[in-house]
C-alpha positions, 0 to 999 in steps of 0.5 A: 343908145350912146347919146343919152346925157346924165341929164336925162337918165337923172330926169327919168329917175325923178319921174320914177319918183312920182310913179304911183302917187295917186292923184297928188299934186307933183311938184318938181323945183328946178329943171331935173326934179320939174321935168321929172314930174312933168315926164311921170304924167305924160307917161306912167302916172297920167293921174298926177295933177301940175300947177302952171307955178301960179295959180292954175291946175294944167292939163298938160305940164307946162314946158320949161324957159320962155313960152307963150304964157296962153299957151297953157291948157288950164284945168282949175284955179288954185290960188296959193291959199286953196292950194294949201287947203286942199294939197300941202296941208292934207297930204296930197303932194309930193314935192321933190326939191334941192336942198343945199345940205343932207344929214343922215336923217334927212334933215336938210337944210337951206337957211344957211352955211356956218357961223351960228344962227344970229351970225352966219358965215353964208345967209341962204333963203331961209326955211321957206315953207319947208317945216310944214312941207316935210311935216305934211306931205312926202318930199324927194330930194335932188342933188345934181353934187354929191359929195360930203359937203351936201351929204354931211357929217352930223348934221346940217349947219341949220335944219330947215325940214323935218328928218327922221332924227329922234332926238329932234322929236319934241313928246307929244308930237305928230310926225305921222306925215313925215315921208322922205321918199327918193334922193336922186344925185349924180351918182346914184339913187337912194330911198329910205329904206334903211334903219336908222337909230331907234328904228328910224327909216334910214338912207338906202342906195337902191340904184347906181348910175352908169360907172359908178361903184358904191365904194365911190358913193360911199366916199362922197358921203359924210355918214354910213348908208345902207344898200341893196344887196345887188346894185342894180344901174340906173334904168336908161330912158326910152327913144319915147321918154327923150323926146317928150323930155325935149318936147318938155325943155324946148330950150335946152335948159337941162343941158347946163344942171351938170357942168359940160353936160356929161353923157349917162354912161361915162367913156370908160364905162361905154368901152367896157359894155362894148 
């Protein structure tokens, strides 16, 4: 299938993500990570629980852009508070997100860019809820750019959520629901089964996108990772998976996260499979 986008192949590897999470609430922030979770319980993982974004438990996941707001099949009420309660604070989540920036811990950040904490040169959004998300619950990351200005040298300009850094661990404290699962790019897929310092978990590439080598993942990353061994390429979607993906994104909105939406498997790399 030559008609695949990097879109959908990076949407298929975020439902991947959610592959054998149990009954947790799956919640994907923008298209790719959405999609992703959306694509897992209409597929693999129908034990997934979704939100509508609001204050209802669904049925059946939610398409994205402009619908009819009725048109939700509402399986529950969860307001914010009960949806703390009974999923952010237990454990029984799994949120992928996209952070701005990385470090080698996986601390991220999403606050702000330079300068210092009292005048930074970029004001982002702030930590959110993020502090308490990755101390409770596993997060997944996705970076539609990857390069070492999201992978960055040292560490981020602001930590915004919990990483496996030891020295960022205060005594006494408990970090046993720290769970950094999947990171999803551009390039490639990486878990966190490497070993950082003191035994931390650290970045492992597990997958490589159509056309791209390590080396290139390498280069686009300000800190060392690990890899597999043998580098598999990134599985492809079905003729099914496509389209529940457009049934899923009625509107198309998938085609604008990568500039000129750009087919899973490069020209070059086509030419040499044929």
């Amino acid at each position: 299938m030559t008609d695949i986008s990097l879109a959908d192949l990076c949407i298929f590897a975020a439902s991947e993500a959610f592959r054998g999470n149990g009954e947790v609430i799956a919640t994907g922030v923008g298209p790719v990570p959405r999609l992703g979770a959306s694509l897992a319980k209409l597929t693999h993982s129908p034990e997934l629980m979704m939100t509508d974004g609001e204050a209802y438990l669904v049925e059946q996941p939610v398409p994205i852009g402009p619908r009819a707001y009725d048109d939700r099949k509402v399986a529950g009420y969860i307001p914010f508070s009960r949806f703390f309660d009974s999923a952010v604070w237990s454990g029984r989540r799994h949120a992928m997100v996209t952070p701005t920036q990385i470090d080698r811990f996986g601390q991220i950040n999403l606050s702000r860019l330079g300068g210092t904490h009292e005048k930074p040169k970029t004001q982002m959004l702030g930590v959110r809820g993020f502090p308490g998300n990755t101390i409770y619950h596993p997060n997944s990351f996705f970076f539609p750019q990857h390069s070492a200005r999201v992978f960055v040298p040292g560490e981020v300009d602001m930590i915004s959520g919990v990483g496996y850094n030891p020295a960022r661990r205060v005594a006494g404290g408990n970090y046993t629901g720290v769970d950094l699962r999947r990171i999803l790019t551009n390039l490639c897929v990486i878990d966190f089964g490497g070993t950082g310092p003191e035994g931390m978990p650290a970045m492992r590439v597990i997958s490589l996108h159509p056309g791209v080598t390590f080396d290139a993942v390498q280069a686009a990353t300000g800190f060392a990772l690990d890899r597999l061994d043998v580098l598999p390429e990134t599985a492809m979607p079905t003729a099914e998976d496509l389209a529940i993906i457009a049934g899923l994104d009625p509107h198309g909105i998938r085609a604008s996260v990568f500039k000129d939406n750009p087919p899973a498997r490069p020209a070059v790399a086509q030419e040499q499979s044929a």
